[in-house]
N, C-alpha and C positions, 0 to 999 in steps of 0.2 A: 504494500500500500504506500502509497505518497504519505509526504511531508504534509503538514494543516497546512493549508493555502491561505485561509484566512488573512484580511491584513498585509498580506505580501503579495508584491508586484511580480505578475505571471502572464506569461504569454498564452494564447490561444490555441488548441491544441491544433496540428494538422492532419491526425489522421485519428480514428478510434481506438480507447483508449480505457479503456474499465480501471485502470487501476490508477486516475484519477481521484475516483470516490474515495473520500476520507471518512471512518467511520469513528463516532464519538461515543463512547461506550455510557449505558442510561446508570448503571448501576449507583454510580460515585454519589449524584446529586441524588440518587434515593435511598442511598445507606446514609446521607447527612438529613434529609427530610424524614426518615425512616417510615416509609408507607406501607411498606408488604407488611411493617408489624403492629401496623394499627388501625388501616381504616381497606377496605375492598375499594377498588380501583376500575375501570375498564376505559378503553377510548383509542381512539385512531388521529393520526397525525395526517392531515389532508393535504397536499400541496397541488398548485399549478405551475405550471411551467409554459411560459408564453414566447419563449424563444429557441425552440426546437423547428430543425430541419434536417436533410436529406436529400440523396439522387437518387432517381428513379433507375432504371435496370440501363435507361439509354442516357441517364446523367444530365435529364433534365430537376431542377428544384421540386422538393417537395416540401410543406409547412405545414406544423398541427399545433394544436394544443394542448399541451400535457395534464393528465389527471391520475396525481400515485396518492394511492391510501398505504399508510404506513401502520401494522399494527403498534399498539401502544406496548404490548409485551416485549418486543423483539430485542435483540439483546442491544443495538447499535443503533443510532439516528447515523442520519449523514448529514453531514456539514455542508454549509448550504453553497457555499462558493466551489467545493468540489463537486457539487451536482453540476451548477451552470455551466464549469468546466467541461464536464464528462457529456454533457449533452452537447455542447458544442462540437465536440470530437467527430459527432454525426455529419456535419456538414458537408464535408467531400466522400461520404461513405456511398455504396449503389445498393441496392434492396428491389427486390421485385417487388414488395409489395408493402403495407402502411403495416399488415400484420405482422410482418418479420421485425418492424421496427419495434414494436411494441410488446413482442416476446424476449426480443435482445434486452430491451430496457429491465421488462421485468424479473429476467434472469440475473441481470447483473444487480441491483437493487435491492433481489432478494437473498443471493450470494452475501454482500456488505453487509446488511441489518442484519443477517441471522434469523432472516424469520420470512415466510412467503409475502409479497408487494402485490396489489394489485393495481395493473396500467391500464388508463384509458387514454387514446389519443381519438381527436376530434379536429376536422375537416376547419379551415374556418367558414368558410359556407354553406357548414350545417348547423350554425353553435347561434341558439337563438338568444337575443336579449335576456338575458335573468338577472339584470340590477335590480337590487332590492332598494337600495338605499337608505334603507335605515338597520337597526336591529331588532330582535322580537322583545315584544312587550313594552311596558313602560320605560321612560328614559331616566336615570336616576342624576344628571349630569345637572341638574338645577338645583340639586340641592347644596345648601349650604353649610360648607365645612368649615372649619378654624384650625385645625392641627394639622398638617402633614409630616409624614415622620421621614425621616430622612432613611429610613432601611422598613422593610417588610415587617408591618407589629400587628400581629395577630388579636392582639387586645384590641385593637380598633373596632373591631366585631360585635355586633351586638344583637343580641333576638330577644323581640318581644314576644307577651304572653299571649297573643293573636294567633292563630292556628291558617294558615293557608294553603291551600292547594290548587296545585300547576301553576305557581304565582313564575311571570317572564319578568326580564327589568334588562337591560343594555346601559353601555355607557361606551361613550367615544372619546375619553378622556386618557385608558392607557397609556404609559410608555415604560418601558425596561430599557435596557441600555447591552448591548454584545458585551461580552464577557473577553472578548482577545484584540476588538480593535476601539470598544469605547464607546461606540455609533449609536446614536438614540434607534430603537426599535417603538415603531407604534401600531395600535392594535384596537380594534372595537372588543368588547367584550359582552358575553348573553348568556344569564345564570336562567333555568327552570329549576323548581323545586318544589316540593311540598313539607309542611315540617310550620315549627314556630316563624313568625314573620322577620326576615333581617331587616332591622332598620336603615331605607335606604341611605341616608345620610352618612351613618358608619361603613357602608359599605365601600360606598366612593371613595371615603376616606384614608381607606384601608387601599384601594385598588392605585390612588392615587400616591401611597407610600411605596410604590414601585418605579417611580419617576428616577430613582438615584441609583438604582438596584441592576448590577449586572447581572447577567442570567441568560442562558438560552431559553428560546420559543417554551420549548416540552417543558422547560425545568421552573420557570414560571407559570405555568399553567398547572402543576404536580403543587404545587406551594400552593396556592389560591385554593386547590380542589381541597389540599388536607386541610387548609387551615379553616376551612369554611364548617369540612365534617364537624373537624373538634369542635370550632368554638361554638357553631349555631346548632348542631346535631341534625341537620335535616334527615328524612325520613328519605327522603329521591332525591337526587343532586346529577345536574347536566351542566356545564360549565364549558363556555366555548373563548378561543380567544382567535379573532381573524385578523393577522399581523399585514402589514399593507406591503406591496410587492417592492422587492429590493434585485434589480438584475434579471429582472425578467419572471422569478419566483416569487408565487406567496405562499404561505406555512397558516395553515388553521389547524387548532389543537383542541380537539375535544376529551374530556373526562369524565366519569360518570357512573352514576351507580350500578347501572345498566349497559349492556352491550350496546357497543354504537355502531352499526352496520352503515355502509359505504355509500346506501340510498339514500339513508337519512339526515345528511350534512346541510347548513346552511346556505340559502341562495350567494352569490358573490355581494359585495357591499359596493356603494359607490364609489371609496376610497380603495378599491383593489382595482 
């Protein structure tokens, strides 16, 4: 496997290249969050990929649009500048057909992660409008805070004695920061749950104390998911974060009490 690309100045590859993909092992940040031994977990890591291409068998251009669900178990993410890399690598490659391209991806992807990938590639003049622009349920971004914390505090948390069910809420407010070159990362965020009411106030508050906080995509969204079990206890908990596209890729992370299957994901936001 290559060197982390991250942060360092690298040229474009010229021909394909699997060994590209740099793989970032999940374990670290969840033996410091310690999840497998306190709360049940499930979720898939969504990405698109808008800067994919290829030759045809007679070497003329072909362009799609990338769709990999990444299971949330698998032992490795990939890093997301060795994706854009590795996909690039396609570009002077030949292929009879869209399907070979998107077997190759999927084999290599699921090689890396250590866990099966599933790829969707999409025509662009099949790919119909799905801007949603906004996110589900109420917006909690008008509420009125006073503290934000300069690192992730979980005490910001709070549930009332109110009982709610299938309650939605969004907020456009995220941001975390990359963990190797410092870059603000920004994100929509969309909790479902049923359980005591989280007071939206605190929760902003709380989401907002991730402004200073480095962290990868999955590894803040693993943080938010536990911190939310502990402190409010809900009963169902769905937790999405749709990070806004950097290079061509965007990274959507779901977590959840429940299995999150590949149909189920979020329409695009108007910020992706």
């Amino acid at each position: 496997m290559s060197e982390i690309l991250l942060g360092e100045k690298t040229e474009y590859p010229i021909k394909y290249d699997p060994g590209i993909l740099y793989p970032i092992p999940r374990w670290p940040a969840r033996s410091l969050l310690d999840i497998d031994k306190k709360i049940l977990m499930y979720g898939i890591d969504h990405w698109h990929a808008y800067e994919l291409s290829w030759l045809d068998s007679a070497g003329k251009p072909e362009v799609a649009v990338g769709e990999f669900f990444f299971n949330s178990d698998s032992e490795n993410l990939i890093e997301s500048k060795s994706l854009k890399l590795y996909l690039n690598s396609y570009n002077l490659e030949k292929f009879d057909n869209k399907d070979q391209v998107k077997e190759r991806i999927a084999a290599d992807l699921s090689a890396v992660s250590h866990s099966e990938v599933k790829v969707e590639l999409y025509d662009l003049i099949d790919l119909t409008d799905s801007l949603n622009g906004r996110g589900i349920g109420n917006s909690i971004d008008s509420e009125i805070i006073e503290i934000i914390a300069s690192e992730p505090d979980a005490t910001h948390l709070k549930a009332e004695e109110e009982v709610v069910f299938d309650e939605e809420l969004h907020s456009d407010l995220f941001r975390s920061n990359c963990p190797v070159t410092g870059q603000p990362d920004w994100a929509s965020f969309d909790i479902q749950y049923t359980g005591l009411k989280i007071n939206p106030a605190s929760l902003l508050s709380y989401l907002c104390s991730y402004r200073n906080h480095q962290g990868y995509h999955e590894e803040c969204a693993e943080r938010i998911y536990r911190d939310i079990m502990l402190q409010c206890k809900p009963t169902e908990l769905r937790i999405t974060l749709n990070f806004l596209r950097r290079g061509g890729v965007d990274i959507n992370v779901y977590r959840s009490t429940q299995p999150v299957l590949s149909d189920s994901v979020n329409p695009r936001l108007v910020r992706q």
